[in-house]
N, C-alpha and C positions, 0 to 999 in steps of 0.2 A: 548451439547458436551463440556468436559470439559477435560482440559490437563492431569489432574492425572488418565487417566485411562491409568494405565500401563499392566494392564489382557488384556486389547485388543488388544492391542500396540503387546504385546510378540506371541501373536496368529500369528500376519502376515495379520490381515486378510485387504484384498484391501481396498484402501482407499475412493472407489463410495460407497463400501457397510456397510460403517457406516451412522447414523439418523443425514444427513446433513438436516438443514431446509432452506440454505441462498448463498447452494455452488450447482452448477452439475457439473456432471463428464463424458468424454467421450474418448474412447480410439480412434486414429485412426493410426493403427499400433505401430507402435514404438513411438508415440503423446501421451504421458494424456494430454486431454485439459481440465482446469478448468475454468468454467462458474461463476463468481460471479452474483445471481440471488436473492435479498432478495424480498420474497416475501409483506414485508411491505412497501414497497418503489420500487417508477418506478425508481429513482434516484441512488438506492441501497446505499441509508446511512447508514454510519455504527451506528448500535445500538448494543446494548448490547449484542442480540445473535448472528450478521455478526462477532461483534469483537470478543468471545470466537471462533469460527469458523475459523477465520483466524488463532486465534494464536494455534488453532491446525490444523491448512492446513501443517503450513509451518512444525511445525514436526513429521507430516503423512511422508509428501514427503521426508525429509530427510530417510524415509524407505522404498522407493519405490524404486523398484527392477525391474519390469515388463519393465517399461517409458524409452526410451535414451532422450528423450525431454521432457518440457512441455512447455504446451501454456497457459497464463494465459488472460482470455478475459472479459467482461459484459456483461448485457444483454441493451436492450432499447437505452435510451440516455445518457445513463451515465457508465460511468468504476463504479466509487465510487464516490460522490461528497461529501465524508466528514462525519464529526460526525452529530447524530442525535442530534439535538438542545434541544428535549423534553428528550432526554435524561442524559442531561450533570446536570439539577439538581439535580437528584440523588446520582450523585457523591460527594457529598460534603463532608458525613462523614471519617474522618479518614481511618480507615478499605477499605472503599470502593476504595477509593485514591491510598493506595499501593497494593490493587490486582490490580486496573488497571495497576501502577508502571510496577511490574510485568509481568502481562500478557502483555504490550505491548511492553517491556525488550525482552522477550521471543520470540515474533514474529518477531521482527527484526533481531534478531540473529538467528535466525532458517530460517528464509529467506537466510539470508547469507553464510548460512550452508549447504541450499539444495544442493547435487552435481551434480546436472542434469541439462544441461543451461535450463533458464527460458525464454522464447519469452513472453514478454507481448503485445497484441491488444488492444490498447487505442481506442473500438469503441465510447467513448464518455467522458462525462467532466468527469474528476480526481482532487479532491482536500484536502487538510489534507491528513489523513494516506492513501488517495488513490494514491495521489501523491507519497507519499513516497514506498510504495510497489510498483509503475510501475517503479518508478526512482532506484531501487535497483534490478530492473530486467536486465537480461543479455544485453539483446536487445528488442528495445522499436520501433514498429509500431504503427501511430500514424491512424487514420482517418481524412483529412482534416476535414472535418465538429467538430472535437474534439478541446476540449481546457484544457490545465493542471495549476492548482496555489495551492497555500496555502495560505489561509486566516484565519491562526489561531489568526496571532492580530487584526484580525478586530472582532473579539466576546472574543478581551480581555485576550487572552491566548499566550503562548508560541510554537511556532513549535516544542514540543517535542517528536514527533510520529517518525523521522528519518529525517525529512525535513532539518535539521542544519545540516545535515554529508551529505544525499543527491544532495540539488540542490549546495551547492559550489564544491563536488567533480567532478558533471557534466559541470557546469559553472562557475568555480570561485567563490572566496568569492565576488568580487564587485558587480556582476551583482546578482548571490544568495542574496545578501543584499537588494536588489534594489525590488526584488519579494517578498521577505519575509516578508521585514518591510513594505511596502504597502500591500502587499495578490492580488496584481494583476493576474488575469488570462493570461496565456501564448497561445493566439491561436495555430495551428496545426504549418503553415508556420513557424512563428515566431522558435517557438519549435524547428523547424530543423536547422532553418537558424542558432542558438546561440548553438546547440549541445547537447540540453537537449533533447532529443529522436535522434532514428537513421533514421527512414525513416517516410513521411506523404505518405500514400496514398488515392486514392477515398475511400469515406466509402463504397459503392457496392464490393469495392476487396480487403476490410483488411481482411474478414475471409479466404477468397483464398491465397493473397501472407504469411498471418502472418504462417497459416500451410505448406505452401509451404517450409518458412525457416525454421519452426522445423524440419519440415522433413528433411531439407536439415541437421539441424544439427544433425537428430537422425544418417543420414546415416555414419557420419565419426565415426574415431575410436573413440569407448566411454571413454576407459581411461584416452586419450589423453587430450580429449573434457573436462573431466571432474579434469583432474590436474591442466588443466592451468585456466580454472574458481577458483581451487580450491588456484592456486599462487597470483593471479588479488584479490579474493574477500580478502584476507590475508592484505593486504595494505586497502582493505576500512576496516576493522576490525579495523588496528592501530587507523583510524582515528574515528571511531563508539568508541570505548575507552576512545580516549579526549573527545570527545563532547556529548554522548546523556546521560549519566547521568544526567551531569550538567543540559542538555534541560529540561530530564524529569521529576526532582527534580523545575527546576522554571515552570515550565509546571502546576503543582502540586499547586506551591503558589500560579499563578493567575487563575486558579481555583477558587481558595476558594477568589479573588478579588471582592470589590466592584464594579471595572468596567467589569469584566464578568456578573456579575449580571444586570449591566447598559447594559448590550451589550443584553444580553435574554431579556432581558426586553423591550428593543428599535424594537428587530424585531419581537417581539409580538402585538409592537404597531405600528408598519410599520413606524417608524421614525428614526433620525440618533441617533447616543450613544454621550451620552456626558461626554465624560471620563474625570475622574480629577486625577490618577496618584496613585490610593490606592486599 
């Protein structure tokens, strides 16, 4: 699935019944609920074709019509745990570099474009761009048992997926800095306690209460529901503007870094990275 298909896009046609291989989809009344489900991964990392797939989720939904809600959930142990590791050396040419740019330009802003509030179910660990997609979600239910980070400097790279606009507009810049530049994981409790998610519940009853609240929010008036989303996400825009260029662009440079390569290379060899700064 790839973004420039605008003949299918102009059809209308739903959005289950395109050739997802990495999404499911399920109505439950006035609910789409969306399943991230990669079949190469219990962990559901994102590779190359989870990540063409998201960046065309988020602008299906922006034409969804059917939904007053979605629910955005996973499947196993995991929401997303991040990029796929075997996949990140392929990215190294040029070319390949700014379609990523691009494509995940596109998915954050199409995110924030959906107008239907988004209830995301953190039934498990969330890190990198999974992080950032639950964190840019309306309302964030967590699973005690779940934990959420981003460790993109610990293999060497930049948080440029949304994480720099994300976790400080959740938590401040201080405490955002504190998570970012270590990549420490944020258990469930924690999570709530500091305001980065809205509620943890038992994992036995996140798929219960997480649609409970979409429902609850399908059932109010949808215009309303969907203005003042539409007023709220206009302010994280401002700040999506200053910051994820810049992320995505140094995102980009260490990439192509000798200590990303030191960092693939260290967890191939099950040892720590020994970065020296190039």
């Amino acid at each position: 699935v790839r973004g420039g298909d605008t003949a299918k896009r102009s059809m209308k046609i739903p959005v289950e019944d395109l050739d997802w291989k990495c999404l499911g989809f399920e109505r439950d009344g006035h609910v789409l609920i969306v399943t991230i489900d990669n079949p190469s991964s219990e962990m559901n990392v994102v590779d190359e074709q989870l990540h063409q797939e998201l960046t065309e989720l988020f602008a299906r939904l922006r034409d969804e019509r059917s939904a007053r809600a979605i629910l955005l959930t996973g499947t196993g142990r995991a929401f997303s745990a991040g990029g796929d590791f075997s996949w990140f050396p392929t990215l190294r040419g040029a070319d390949r570099l700014e379609e990523l740019r691009l494509d995940a330009r596109r998915m954050i802003w199409d995110l924030l474009d959906v107008h239907l509030p988004i209830v995301c179910a953190l039934n498990g660990h969330a890190a990198g761009l999974g992080a950032s997609i639950a964190l840019l979600c309306d309302v964030i239910l967590m699973a005690d048992t779940a934990s959420i980070g981003d460790p993109h400097v610990r293999v060497g790279i930049v948080a440029g997926d949304g994480g720099t606009v994300a976790w400080p507009m959740a938590v401040g810049p201080a405490r955002a800095k504190e998570y970012l530049l270590t990549g420490d994981p944020v258990p469930a409790v924690e999570a709530e306690r500091i305001g980065l998610v809205n509620h943890v519940v038992p994992v036995a009853e996140l798929d219960a209460k997480a649609r409970a609240f979409a429902q609850r929010l399908a059932a109010n008036a949808p215009l309303a529901v969907q203005y003042t989303k539409q007023a709220v996400n206009a302010y994280l825009k401002q700040v999506l503007n200053v910051s994820f260029d810049r992320a995505t662009a140094l995102e980009l440079a260490t990439l192509a870094s000798e200590d990303h390569e030191e960092a693939l290379t260290a967890i191939q060899e099950h040892r720590k990275p020994e970065f020296k700064g190039r």
